[in-house]
PAVEXLO-94702 format. One record per atom (N, C-alpha, C): residue in three letters; x, y, z. Coordinates in pm, whole numbers, padded with zeros to 5 digits, always signed. Layout:
# residues N
ALAXYZ;...
***
This chain:
# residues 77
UNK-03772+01452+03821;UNK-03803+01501+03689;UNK-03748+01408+03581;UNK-03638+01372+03598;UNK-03586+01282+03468;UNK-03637+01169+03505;UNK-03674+01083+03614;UNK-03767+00936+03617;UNK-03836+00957+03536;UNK-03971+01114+03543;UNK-04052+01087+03473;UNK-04007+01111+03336;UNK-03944+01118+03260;UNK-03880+01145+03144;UNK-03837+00979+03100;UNK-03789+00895+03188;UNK-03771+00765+03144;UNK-03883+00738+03127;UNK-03982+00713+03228;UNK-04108+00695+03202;UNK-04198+00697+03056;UNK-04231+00813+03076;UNK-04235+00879+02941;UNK-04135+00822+02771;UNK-04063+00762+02811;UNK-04003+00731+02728;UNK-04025+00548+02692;UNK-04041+00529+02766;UNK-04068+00373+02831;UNK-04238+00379+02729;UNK-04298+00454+02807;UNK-04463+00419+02715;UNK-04429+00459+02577;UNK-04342+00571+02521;UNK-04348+00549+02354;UNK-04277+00442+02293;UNK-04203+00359+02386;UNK-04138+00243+02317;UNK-04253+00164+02339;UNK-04319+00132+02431;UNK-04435+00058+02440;UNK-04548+00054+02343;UNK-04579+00184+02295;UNK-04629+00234+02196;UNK-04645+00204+02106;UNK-04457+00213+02060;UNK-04421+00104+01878;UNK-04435+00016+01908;UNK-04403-00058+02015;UNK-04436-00225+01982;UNK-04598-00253+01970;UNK-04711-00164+02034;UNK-04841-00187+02038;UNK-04878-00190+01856;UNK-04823-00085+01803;UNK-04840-00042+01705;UNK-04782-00146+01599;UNK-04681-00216+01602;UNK-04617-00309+01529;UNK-04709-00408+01503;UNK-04739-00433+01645;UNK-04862-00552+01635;UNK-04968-00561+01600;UNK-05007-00425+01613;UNK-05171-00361+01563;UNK-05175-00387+01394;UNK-05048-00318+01378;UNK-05058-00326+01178;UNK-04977-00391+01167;UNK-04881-00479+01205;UNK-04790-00575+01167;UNK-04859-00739+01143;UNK-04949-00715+01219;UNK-04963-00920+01207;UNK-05072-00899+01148;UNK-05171-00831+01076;UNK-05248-00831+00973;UNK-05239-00866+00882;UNK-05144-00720+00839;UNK-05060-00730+00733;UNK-04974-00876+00684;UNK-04959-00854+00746;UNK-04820-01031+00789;UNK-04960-01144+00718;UNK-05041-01113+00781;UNK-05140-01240+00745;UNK-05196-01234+00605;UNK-05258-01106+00553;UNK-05297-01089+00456;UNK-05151-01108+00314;UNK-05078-01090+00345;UNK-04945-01094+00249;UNK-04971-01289+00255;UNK-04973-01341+00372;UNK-04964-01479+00376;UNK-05093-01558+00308;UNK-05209-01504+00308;UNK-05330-01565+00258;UNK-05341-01505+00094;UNK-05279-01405+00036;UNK-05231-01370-00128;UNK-05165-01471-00163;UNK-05027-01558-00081;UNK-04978-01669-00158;UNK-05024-01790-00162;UNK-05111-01828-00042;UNK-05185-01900-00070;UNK-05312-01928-00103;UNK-05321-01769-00185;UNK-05461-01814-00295;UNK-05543-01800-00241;UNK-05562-01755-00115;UNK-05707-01752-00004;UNK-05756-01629-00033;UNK-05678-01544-00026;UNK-05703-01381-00027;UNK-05677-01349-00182;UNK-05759-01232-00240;UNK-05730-01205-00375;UNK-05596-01093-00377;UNK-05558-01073-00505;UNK-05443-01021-00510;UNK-05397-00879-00478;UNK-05530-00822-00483;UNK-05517-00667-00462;UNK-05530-00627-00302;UNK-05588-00754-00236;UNK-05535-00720-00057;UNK-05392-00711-00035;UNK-05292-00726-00111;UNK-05157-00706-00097;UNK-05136-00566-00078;UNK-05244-00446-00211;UNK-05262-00324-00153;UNK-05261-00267+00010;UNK-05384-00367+00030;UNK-05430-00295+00146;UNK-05318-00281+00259;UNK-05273-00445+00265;UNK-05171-00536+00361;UNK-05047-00399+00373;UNK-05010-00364+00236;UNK-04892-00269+00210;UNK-04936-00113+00262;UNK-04997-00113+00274;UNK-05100+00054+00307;UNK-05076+00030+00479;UNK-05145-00083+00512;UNK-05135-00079+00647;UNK-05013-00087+00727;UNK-04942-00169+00633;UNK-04801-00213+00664;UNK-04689-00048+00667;UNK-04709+00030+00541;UNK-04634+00158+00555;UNK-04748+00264+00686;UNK-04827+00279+00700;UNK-04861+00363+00839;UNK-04840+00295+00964;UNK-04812+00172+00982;UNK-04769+00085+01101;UNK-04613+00147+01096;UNK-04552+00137+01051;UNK-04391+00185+01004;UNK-04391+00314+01056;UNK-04438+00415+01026;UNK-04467+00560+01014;UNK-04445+00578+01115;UNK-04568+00483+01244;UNK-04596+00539+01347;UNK-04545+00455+01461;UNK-04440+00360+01398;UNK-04318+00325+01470;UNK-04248+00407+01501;UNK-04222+00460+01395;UNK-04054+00510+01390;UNK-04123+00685+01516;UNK-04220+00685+01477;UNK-04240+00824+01537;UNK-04254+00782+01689;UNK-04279+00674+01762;UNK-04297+00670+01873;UNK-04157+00645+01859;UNK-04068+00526+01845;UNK-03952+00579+01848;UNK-03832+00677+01885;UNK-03871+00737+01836;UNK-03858+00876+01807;UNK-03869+00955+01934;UNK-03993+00915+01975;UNK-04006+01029+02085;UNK-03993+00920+02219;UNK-03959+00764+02186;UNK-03910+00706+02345;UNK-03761+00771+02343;UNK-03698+00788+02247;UNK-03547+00874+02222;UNK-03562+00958+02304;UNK-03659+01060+02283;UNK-03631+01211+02320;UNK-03710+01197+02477;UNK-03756+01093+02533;UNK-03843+01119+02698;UNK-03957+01152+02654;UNK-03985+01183+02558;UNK-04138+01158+02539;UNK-04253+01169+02567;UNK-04410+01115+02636;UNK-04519+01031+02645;UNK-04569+01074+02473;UNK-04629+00927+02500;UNK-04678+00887+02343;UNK-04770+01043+02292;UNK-04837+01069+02424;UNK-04967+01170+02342;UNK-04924+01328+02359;UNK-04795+01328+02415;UNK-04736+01473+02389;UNK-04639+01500+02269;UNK-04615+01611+02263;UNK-04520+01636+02185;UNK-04416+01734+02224;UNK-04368+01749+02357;UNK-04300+01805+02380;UNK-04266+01725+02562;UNK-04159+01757+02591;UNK-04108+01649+02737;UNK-04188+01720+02847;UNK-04234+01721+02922;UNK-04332+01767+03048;UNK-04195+01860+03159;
***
């Protein structure tokens, strides 16, 4: 019972990092193509929008690799 609880905990850390990457290197890029003038200025909006729900849904997988977890429950099995 508690393996699967590491387990479970193991895929929501897996999770945030999927998620980091999903809205992190976009973002990351679009912030990088605003300073160099490639991208117009108001994609910094977007970059920042994507950038705070990438965060969000870090911290919440996080969160639940803490507690044993799986990403698509919300309560430990």
């Amino acid at each position: 019972m508690a393996f699967r609880n590491i387990l479970d905990g193991a895929a929501s850390f897996g999770a945030a990092l999927v998620t980091c990457a999903i809205c992190g290197l976009p973002a990351w890029f679009t912030v990088v193509a605003v300073r160099a003038e490639i991208a117009p200025i108001w994609a910094c909006a977007a970059a920042g929008g994507l950038g705070a729900i990438g965060i969000i849904l870090a911290l919440a997988f996080l969160r639940k690799g803490l507690a044993g977890v799986a990403p698509t429950r919300q309560r430990r099995r």
